[in-house]
C-alpha positions in Angstrom: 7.9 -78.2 -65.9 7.6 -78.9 -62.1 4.1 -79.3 -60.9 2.3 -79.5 -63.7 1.5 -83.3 -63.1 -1.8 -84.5 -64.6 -4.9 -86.3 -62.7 -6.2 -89.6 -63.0 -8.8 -90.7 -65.2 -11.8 -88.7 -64.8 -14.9 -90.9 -63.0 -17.6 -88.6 -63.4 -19.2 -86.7 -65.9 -18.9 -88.8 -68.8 -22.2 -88.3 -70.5 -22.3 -84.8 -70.3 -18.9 -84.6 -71.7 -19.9 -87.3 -74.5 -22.5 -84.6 -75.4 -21.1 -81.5 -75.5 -17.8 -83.0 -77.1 -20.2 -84.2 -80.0 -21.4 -80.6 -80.3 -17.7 -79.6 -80.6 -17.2 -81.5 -83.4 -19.1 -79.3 -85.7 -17.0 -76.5 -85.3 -15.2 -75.5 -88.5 -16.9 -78.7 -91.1 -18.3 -76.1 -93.2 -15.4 -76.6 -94.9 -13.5 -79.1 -93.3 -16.1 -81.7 -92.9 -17.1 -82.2 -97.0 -13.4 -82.0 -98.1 -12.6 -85.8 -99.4 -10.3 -88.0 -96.9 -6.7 -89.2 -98.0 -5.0 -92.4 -95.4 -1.7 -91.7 -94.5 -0.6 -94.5 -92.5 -3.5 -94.8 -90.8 -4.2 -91.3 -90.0 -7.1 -88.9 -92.0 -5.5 -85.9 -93.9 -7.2 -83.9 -96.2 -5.6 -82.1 -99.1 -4.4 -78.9 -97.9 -4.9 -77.2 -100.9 -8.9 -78.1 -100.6 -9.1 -76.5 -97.7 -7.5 -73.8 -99.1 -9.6 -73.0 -101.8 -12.5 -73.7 -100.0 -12.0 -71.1 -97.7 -10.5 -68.4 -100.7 -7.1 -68.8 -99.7 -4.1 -68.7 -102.0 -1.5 -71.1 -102.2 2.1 -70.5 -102.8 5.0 -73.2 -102.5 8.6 -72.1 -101.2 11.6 -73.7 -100.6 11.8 -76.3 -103.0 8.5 -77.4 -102.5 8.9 -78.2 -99.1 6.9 -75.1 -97.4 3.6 -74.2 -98.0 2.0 -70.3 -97.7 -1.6 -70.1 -97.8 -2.4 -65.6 -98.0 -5.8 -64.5 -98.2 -6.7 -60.5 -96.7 -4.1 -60.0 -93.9 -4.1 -63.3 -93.3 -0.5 -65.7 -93.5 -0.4 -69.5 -92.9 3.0 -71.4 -93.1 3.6 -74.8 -93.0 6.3 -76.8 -93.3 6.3 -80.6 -95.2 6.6 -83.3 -92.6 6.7 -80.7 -89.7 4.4 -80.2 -86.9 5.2 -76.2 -86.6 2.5 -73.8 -88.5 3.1 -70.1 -88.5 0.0 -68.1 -88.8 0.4 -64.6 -89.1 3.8 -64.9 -87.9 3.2 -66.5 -84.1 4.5 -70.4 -84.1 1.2 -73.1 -83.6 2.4 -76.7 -82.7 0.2 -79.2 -84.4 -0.9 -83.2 -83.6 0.0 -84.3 -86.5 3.1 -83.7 -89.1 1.8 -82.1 -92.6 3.0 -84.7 -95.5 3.5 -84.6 -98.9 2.3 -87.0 -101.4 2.4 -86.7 -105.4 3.8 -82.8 -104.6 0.6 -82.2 -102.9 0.5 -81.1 -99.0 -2.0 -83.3 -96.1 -3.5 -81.9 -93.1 -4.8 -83.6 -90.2 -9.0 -82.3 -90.2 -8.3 -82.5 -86.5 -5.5 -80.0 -86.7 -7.7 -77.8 -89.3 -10.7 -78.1 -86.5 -8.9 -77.9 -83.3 -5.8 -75.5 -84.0 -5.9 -73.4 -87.2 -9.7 -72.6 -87.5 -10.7 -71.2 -84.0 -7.8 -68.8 -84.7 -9.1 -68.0 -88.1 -13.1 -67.9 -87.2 -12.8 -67.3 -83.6 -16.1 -69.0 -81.6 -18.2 -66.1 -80.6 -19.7 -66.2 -77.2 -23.7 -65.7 -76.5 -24.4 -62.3 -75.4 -26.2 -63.6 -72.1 -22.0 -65.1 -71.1 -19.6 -62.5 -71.4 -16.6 -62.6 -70.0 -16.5 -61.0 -66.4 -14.6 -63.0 -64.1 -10.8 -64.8 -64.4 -9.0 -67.3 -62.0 -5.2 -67.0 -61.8 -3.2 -69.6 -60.8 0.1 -68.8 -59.7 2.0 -72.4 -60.1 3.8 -74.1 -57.3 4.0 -73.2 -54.1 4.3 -73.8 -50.1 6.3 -77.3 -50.1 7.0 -76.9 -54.4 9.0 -74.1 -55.3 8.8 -75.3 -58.8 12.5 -74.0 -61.2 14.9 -73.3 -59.0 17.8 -70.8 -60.3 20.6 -70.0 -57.9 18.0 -68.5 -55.0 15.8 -67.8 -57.4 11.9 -70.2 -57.0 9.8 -70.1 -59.5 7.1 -70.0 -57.1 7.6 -66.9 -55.7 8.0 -65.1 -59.1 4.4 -67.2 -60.1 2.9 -65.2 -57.8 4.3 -62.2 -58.0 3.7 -62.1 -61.5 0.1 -62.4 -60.7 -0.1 -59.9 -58.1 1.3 -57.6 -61.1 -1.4 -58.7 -63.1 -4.5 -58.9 -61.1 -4.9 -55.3 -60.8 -4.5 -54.9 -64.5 -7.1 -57.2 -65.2 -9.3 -55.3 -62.0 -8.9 -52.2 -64.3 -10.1 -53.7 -67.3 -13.2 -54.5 -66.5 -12.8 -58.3 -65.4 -13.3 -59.5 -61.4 -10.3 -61.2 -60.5 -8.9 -64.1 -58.1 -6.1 -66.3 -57.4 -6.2 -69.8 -56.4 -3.1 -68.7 -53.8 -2.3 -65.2 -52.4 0.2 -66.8 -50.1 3.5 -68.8 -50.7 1.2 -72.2 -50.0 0.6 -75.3 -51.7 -3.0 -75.7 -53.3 -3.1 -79.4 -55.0 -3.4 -79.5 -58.9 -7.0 -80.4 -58.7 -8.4 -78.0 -56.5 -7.2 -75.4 -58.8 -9.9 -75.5 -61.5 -12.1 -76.7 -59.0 -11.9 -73.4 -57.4 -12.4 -71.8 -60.9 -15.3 -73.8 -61.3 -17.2 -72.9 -57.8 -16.0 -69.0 -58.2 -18.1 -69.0 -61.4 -14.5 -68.3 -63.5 -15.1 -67.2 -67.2 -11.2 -68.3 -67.6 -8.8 -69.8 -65.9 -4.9 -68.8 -66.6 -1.7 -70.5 -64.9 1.3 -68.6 -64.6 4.5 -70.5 -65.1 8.4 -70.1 -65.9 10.4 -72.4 -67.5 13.6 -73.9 -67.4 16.1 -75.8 -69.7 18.3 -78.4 -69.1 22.0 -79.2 -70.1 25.3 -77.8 -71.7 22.7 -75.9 -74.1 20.1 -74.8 -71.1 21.1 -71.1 -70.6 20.7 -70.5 -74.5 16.9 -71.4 -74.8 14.7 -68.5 -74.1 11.4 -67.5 -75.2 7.4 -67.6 -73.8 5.1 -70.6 -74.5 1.6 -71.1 -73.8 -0.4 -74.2 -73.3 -4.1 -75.3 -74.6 -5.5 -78.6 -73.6 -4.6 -81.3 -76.3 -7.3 -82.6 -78.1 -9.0 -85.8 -76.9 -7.1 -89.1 -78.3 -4.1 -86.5 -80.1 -0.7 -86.2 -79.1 0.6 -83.4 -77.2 3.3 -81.5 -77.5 4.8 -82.0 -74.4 3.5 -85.4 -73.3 5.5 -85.8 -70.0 4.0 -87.7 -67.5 0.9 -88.0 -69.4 -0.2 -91.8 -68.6 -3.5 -91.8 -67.9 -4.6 -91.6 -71.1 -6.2 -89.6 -74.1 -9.5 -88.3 -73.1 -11.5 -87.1 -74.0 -11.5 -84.9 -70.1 -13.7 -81.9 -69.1 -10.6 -79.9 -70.7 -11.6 -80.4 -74.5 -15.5 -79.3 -73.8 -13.5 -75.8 -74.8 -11.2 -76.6 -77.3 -11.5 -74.0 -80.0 -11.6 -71.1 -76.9 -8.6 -72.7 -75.6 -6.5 -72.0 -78.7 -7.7 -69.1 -79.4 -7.1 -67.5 -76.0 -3.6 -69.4 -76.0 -3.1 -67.9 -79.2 -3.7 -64.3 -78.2 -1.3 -64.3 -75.2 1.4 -66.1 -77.1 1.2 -63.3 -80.0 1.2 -60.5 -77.4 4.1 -61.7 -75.6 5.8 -62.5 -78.7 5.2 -59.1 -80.6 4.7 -57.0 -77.5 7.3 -58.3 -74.9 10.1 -59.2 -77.3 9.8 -62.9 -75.9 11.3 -65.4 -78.2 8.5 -67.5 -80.3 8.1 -71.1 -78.8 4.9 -70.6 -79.9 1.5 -72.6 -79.2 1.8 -76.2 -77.5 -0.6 -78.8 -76.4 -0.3 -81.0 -73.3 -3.0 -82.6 -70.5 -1.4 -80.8 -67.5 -3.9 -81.8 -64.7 -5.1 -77.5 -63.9 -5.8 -77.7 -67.8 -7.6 -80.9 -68.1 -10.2 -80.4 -65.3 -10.8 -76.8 -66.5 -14.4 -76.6 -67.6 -14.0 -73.4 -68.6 -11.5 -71.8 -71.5 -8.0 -72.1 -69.8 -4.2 -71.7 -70.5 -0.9 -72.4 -69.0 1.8 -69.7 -69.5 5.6 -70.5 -69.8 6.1 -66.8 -69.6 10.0 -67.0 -69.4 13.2 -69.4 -68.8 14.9 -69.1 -65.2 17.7 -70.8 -66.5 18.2 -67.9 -69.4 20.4 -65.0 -67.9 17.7 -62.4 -69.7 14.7 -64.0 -69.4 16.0 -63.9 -65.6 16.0 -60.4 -65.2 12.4 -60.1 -66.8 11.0 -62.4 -64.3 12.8 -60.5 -61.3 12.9 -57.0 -62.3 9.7 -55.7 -61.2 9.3 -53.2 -63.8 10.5 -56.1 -66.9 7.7 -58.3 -65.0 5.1 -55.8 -64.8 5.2 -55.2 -68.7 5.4 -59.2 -69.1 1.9 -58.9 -67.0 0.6 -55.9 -69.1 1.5 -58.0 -72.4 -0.4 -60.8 -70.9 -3.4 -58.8 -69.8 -3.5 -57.1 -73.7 -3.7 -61.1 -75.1 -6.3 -61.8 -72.9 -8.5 -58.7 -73.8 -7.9 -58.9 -77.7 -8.9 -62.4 -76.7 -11.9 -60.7 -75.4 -12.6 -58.5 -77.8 -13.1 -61.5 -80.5 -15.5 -63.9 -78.7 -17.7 -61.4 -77.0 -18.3 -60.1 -80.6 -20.0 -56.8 -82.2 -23.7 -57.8 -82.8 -22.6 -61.4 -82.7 -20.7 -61.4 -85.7 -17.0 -63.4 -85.0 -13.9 -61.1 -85.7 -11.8 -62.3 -88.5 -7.6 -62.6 -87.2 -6.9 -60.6 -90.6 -8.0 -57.7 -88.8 -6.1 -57.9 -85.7 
């Protein structure tokens, strides 16, 4: 995970952060916010089950009681007890917090319910004066970083190759499209969402591949996308995360964040035939300065002897960047909304 290093505390913008972060916070508590709070070694949960039935949900235990399916219209929610891994409609979300079990009855962090299951579920709809028009890419590394390294193989050359394959894509979609580097150079971590933010960028997408270390390394394959983690959670992958818990400018789009994560990790997953590592959460810096919706993609492992030849071949990596381009437009299709009315993920 080369380059992905993280910024130190934020020194401006506070308020405005404070503020909108408050308005955040009423995302999903139609049902989440009246259910009744259970403390679980200090941390909230709320009875899974309540959630459940307040939102029309069925539940269905498996496994000896240690999974837990929730199936309502198309839609399928897995959890597993003491586990941070849901499944929802078959694409692997990594939560902050483990579900438990207590008297045989499931717990859910609300944050988790807020923050990574509902703005899948209810996708935030966008006002019809903001559409999305214009994308940032970010090819990782680059110049002095190559990033993996595989044999000859740099992980910064394929970055931005993999861009190049997808900028046009994009172009043809409808969307006006720029890359923080067109060059092998070096562009430090935080003028990367800084340029997002002076270009006017709707979104802002980093382009990764991933490696794996040890006897084991050439085994693990797959795509993984990251979100920002929300403020004062764990993340998935907390490496060289020491400056703290936020909140940062990153979290003022948490549900979008998810959701657009979401989308590009079920495209590459059903689409591109990429092994699940599913939905993560970490403060890389390019993700916690982003003030608009962003994502970082782990689109493949250099150390995998397949994945390799996706992320050389050009014609392998030009369907990786067409599978990318289809999660960002289904994406797309369900904040911009018809007639302002969010798209349920049942029907997708």
């Amino acid at each position: 995970m080369g380059g992905r290093q993280v910024s130190p505390a934020m020194r401006a913008g506070g308020l405005l952060l404070v503020l909108t972060l408050s308005a955040l916070t009423t995302f999903g508590q139609a049902a989440v916010g009246k259910l009744k709070r259970y403390p679980v070694f200090g941390i909230d949960y709320v009875r899974l089950e309540d959630w459940a039935a307040a939102n029309g949900y069925q539940v269905q235990w498996t496994r000896r009681n240690e999974e837990i399916k929730l199936t309502r219209a198309g839609v399928s929610i897995e959890f597993d007890h003491n586990s941070r891994r849901a499944v929802v409609n078959g694409v692997n979300v990594w939560l902050s917090v483990p579900i438990t079990l207590r008297q045989g009855s499931a717990y859910i962090a609300p944050m988790d319910l807020r923050t990574a299951i509902e703005p899948i579920l209810f996708p935030p709809v966008n006002l019809k004066s903001r559409p999305i028009r214009s994308i940032i890419l970010d090819p990782g590394h680059g110049g002095k970083d190559p990033g993996n390294r595989e044999g000859s193989y740099e992980e910064k050359k394929y970055a931005l190759l993999l861009a190049k394959d997808l900028a046009p894509l994009l172009t043809k979609a409808g969307f006006k499209v720029s890359l923080t580097r067109n060059t092998d150079a070096w562009v430090d971590l935080p003028v990367r969402p800084d340029l997002a933010r002076r270009r006017g960028a709707d979104l802002f997408v980093s382009l990764h591949f991933n490696s794996a270390d040890g006897p084991g390394g050439k085994g693990v394959s797959g795509a993984e996308v990251y979100a920002m983690t929300p403020a004062r959670a764990s993340s998935t992958n907390a490496r060289g995360e020491g400056a703290g818990t936020g909140p940062y400018p990153g979290n003022w789009q948490d549900p979008n964040n998810m959701l657009l994560a979401f989308q590009i990790q079920k495209a590459l997953v059903q689409k591109c035939a990429a092994a699940d590592r599913g939905v993560k959460r970490a403060r890389f810096w390019v993700l916690r300065d982003a003030t608009m919706p962003a994502v970082l993609i782990e689109a493949a492992f250099m150390t995998n002897p397949l994945d390799l030849k996706k992320i050389t071949g050009s014609n392998e990596r030009l369907k990786m960047a067409q599978t990318i381009c289809d999660g960002i437009l289904a994406y797309r299709r369900m904040v911009d909304g018809v007639s302002g009315t969010a798209t349920r993920v049942g029907k997708h």
